[in-house]
C-alpha positions in Angstrom: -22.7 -55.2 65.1 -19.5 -56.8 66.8 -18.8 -53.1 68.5 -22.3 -53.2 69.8 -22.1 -57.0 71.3 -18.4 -55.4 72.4 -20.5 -52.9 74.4 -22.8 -54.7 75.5 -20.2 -57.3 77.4 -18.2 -54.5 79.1 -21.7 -53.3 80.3 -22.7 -56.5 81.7 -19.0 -56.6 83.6 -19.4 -53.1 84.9 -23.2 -54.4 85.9 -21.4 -57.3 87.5 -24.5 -59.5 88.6 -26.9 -61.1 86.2 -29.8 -59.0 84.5 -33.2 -60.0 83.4 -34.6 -58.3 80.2 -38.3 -59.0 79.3 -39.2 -58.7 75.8 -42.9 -57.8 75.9 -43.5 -58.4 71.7 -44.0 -61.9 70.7 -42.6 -60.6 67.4 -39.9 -59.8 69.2 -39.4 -63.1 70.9 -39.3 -65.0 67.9 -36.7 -62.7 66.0 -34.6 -63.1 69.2 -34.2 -66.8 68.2 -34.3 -66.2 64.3 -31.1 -64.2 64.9 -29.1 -66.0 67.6 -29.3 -62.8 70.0 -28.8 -65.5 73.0 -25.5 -66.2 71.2 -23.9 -63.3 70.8 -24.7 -61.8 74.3 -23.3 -62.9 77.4 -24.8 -65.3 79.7 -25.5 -62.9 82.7 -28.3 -61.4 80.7 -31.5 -63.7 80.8 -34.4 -62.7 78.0 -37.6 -63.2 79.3 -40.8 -63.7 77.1 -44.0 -61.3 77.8 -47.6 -61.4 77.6 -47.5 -59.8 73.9 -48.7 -62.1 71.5 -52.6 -61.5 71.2 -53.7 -64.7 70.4 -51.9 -65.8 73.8 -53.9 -63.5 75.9 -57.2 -64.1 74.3 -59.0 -66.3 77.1 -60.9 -68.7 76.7 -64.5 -67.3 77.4 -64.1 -65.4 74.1 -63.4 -68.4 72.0 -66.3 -70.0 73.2 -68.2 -66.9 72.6 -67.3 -66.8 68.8 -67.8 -70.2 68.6 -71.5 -69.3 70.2 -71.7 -66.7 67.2 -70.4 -68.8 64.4 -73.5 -71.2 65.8 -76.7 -69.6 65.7 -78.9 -69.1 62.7 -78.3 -66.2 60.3 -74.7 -65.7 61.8 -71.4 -65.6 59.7 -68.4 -65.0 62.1 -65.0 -63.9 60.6 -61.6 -64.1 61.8 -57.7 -63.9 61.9 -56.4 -67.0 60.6 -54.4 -67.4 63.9 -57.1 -67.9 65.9 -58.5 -70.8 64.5 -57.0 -73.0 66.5 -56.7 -71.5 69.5 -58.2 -73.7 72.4 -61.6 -73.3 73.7 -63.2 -75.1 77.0 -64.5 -77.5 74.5 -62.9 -77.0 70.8 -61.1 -74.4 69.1 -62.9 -72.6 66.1 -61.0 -74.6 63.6 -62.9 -77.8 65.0 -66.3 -75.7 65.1 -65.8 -74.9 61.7 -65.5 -78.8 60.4 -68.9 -79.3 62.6 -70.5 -77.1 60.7 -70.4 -73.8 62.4 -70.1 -70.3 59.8 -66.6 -69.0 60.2 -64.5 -67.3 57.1 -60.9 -66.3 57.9 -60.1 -62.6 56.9 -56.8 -61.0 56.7 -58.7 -57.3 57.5 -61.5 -56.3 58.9 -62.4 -54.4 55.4 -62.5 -57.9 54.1 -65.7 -58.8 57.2 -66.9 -55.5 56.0 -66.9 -57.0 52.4 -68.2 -60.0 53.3 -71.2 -58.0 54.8 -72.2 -55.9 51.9 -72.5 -58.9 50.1 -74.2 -60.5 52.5 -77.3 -58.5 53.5 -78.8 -61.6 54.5 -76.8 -62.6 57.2 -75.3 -60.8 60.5 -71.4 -60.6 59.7 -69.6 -60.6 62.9 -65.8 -59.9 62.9 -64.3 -61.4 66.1 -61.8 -58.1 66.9 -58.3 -59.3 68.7 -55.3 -57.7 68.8 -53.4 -54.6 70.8 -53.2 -51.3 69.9 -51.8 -52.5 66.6 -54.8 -53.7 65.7 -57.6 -51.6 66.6 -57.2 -48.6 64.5 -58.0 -50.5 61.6 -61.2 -52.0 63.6 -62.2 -48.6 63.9 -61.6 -47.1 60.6 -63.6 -50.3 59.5 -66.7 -48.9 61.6 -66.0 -45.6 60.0 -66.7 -47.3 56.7 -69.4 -49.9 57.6 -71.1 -46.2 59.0 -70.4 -44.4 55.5 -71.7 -47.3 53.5 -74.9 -48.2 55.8 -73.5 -51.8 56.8 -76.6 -52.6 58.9 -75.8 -56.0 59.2 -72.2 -55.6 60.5 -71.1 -56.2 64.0 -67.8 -56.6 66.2 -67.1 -58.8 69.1 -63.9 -57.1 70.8 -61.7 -58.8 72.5 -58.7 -56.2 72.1 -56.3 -55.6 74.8 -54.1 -52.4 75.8 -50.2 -52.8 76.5 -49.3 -50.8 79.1 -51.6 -52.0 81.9 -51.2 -55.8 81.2 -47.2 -54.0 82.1 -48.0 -52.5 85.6 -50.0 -55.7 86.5 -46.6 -57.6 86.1 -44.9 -54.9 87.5 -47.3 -55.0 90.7 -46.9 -59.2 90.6 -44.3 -60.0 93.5 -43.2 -63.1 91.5 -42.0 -61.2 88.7 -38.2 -60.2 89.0 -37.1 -57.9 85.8 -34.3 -55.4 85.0 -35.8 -53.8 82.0 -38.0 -54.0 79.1 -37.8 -54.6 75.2 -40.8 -52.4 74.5 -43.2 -53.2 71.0 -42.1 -50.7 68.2 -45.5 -51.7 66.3 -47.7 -50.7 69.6 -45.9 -47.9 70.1 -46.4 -46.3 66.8 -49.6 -46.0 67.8 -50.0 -44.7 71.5 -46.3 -43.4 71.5 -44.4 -43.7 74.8 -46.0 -41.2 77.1 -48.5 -44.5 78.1 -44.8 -45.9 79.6 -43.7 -43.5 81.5 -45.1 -44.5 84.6 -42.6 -47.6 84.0 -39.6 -45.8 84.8 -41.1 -42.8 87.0 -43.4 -45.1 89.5 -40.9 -48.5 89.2 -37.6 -47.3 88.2 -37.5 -49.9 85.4 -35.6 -49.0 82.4 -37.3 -49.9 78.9 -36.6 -49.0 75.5 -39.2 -49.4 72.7 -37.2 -51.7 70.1 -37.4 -53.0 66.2 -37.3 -56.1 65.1 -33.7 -56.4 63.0 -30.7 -58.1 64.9 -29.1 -54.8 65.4 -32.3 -52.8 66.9 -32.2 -55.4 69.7 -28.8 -56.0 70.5 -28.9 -51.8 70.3 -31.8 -51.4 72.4 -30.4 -54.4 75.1 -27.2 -52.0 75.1 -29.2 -49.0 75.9 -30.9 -51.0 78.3 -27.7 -52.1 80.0 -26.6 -48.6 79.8 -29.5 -47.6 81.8 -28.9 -49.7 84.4 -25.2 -49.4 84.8 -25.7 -45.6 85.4 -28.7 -46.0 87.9 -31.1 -44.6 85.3 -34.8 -45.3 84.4 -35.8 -44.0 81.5 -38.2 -45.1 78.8 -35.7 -44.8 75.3 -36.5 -45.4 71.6 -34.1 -47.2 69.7 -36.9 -47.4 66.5 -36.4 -43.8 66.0 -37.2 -44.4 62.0 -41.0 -45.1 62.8 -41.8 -44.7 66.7 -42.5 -40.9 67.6 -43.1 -39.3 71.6 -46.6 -38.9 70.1 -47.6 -41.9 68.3 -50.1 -41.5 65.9 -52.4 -39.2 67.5 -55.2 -39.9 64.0 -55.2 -43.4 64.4 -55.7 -43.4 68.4 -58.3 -40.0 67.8 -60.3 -42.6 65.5 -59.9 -45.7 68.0 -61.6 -43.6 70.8 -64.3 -42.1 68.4 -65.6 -45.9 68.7 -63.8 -47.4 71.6 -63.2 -47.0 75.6 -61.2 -48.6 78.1 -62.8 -51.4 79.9 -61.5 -54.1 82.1 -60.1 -57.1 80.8 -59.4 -60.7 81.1 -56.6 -61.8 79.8 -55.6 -65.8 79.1 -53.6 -67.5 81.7 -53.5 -64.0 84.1 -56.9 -62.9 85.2 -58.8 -59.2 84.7 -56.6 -56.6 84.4 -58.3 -53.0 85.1 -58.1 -50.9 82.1 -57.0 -53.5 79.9 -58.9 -53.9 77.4 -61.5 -51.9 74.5 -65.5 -51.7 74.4 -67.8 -50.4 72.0 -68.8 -47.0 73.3 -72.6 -46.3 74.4 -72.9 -44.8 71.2 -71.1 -47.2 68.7 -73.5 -49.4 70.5 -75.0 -51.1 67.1 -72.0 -52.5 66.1 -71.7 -54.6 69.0 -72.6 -57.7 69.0 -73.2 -58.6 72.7 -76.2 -56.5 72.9 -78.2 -58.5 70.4 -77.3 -61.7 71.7 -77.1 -63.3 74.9 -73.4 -64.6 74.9 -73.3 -65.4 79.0 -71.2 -68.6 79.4 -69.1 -69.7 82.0 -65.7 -69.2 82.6 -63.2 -71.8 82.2 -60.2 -72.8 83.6 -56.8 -73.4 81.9 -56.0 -77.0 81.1 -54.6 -79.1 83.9 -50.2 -79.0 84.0 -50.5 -76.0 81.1 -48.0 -73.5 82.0 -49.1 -71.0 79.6 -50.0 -68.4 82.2 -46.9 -68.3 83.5 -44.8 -68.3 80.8 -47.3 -65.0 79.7 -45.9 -63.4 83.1 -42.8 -63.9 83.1 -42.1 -66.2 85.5 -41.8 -69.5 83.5 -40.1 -70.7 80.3 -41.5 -73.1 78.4 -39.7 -75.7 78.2 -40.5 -75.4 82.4 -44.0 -77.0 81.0 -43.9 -80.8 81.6 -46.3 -80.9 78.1 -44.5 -79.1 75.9 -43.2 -80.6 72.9 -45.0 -83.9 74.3 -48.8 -83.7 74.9 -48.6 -80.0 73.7 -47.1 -79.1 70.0 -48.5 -76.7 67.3 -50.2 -79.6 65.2 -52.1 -80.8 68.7 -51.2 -77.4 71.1 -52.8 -77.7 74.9 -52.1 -73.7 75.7 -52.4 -70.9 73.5 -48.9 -70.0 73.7 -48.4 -73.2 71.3 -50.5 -72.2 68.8 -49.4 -68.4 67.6 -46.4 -68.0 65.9 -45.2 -65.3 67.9 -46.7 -68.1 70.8 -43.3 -68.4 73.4 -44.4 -71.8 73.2 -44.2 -71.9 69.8 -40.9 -70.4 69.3 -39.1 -72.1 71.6 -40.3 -75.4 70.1 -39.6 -74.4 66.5 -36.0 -73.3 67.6 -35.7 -76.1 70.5 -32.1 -77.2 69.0 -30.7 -73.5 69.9 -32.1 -72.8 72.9 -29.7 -71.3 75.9 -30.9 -70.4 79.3 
């Protein structure tokens, strides 16, 4: 590892002006601090935090929609365990759920479908987050709620897509960035084709990346190398899971049930392309056309930064409420509340931080 940090500081001299990395992963972001990266490479290279952690980008108009769900009569809504406490325009779910309102935390969707079958009384709803990570597993869940005749199943999605949340920042004139630390579990999904246009339309290196100390100071060398050379290319440095092709099954079984839509995300605004919808004729499953779920949208809280911290143009400790007003027992902004939250991580690690 010293001969990579070695390479990586004659790189940045041959560079000779600073360079701004975004790491899009909020996995990513955290084991950037778990490791020291900031420590061991030099100063000229700023690392930038993304709009990758999914309970970040959720926006608020779906959190008061589940807590709609988890309201009504008959209606059992399930859930990831991190978005419990992610803020509402009123409450979070974790405070609906001590009012009374019918939410179970699952750590699978098989587990909603579970809950369902033994259940029959009651519409199981499985509140569906996440990226492209995620959703496979969504839809092979619908495969088997199909199979098994779980009539009583449904899905609210709220999943987003990667790579156009990318262009929008790309397209942003606020954001200034050199290169991108790519996911490595995204990308063993789609694959990198979905980057190219990255390097071909922006001439912005990025390199999809792991998530031991090595794959990022490896990839943040690559990176470097990229620019130093005039290149724009979209590498993999997680050779040992991420293929060209993804996993063509798992994104074949995704569209069998899903279809781009537009999407908001948290703290940016709709995004074209950004996010997954039932299709027409997975159109049971979905629980929006049962019930009316039209509520208003909602602004961020006053002085919360998280929006720009999701776009890269912010840190958070820019936010005059972090680590005061906001903190994970009593977060203001979503980004607070995830542990791959760049709130969160820079408050868990404030002692180490370096600009």
């Amino acid at each position: 590892m010293k001969g990579v940090a070695g390479r990586i500081k004659k790189l940045s001299d041959s560079i000779g002006k600073p360079v701004k990395l975004m790491e899009v992963c909020g996995t990513h972001t955290v084991a950037i601090f778990r490791h020291g990266i900031r420590d061991v490479i030099p100063k000229e290279i700023g690392l930038l935090s993304g709009p990758g952690c999914p309970v970040c980008v959720t926006p608020i108009k779906d959190v008061d929609a589940a807590i709609a769900i988890a309201g009504m009569d008959g209606c059992l809504l399930t859930t990831f365990g991190d978005m419990m406490r992610v803020p509402g325009s009123k409450q979070s779910l974790y405070h609906a759920q001590a009012e009374g309102a019918h939410i179970t935390i699952v750590y699978s969707p098989l587990d909603a479908l579970k809950i369902a079958h033994e259940n029959k009384d009651r519409k199981v709803i499985f509140f569906a987050t996440g990226f492209e990570t995620t959703s496979p597993s969504v839809a092979g869940t619908l495969f088997e709620a199909e199979r098994t005749g779980a009539d009583n199943f449904y899905i609210y999605s709220a999943h987003k897509i990667v790579p156009p949340a990318l262009k929008a920042l790309l397209d942003s004139p606020d954001l200034e960035i050199d290169g991108f630390i790519l996911p490595g579990h995204v990308t063993t999904i789609i694959g990198t084709q979905p980057y190219e246009f990255i390097a071909s339309d922006y001439k912005i290196p990025s390199v999809v990346t792991g998530f031991e100390a090595e794959d990022i100071l490896l990839s943040i060398m690559m990176l470097l190398d990229q620019i130093a050379s005039g290149r724009a290319e979209v590498g993999i440095q997680y050779t040992r899971v991420v293929k060209k092709e993804g996993n063509p099954k798992a994104m074949s079984l995704v569209d069998k049930y899903f279809e781009p839509c537009d999407a908001n995300w948290r703290g940016i605004g709709v995004i074209p392309g950004s996010g997954l919808k039932l299709r027409e004729s997975a159109g049971n499953w979905d629980v929006t056309r049962i019930f009316n779920l039209e509520l208003p949208d909602s602004e961020e809280p006053k002085a919360c930064l998280c929006g720009q911290v999701l776009r890269g143009i912010r840190i958070p400790t820019d936010c005059r409420l972090f680590g005061k007003a906001c903190t994970p027992e009593h977060p203001v902004g979503a980004c607070m509340v995830s542990t791959e939250g760049s709130c969160a991580a820079y408050y868990k690690y404030s002692g180490v931080i370096r600009h």
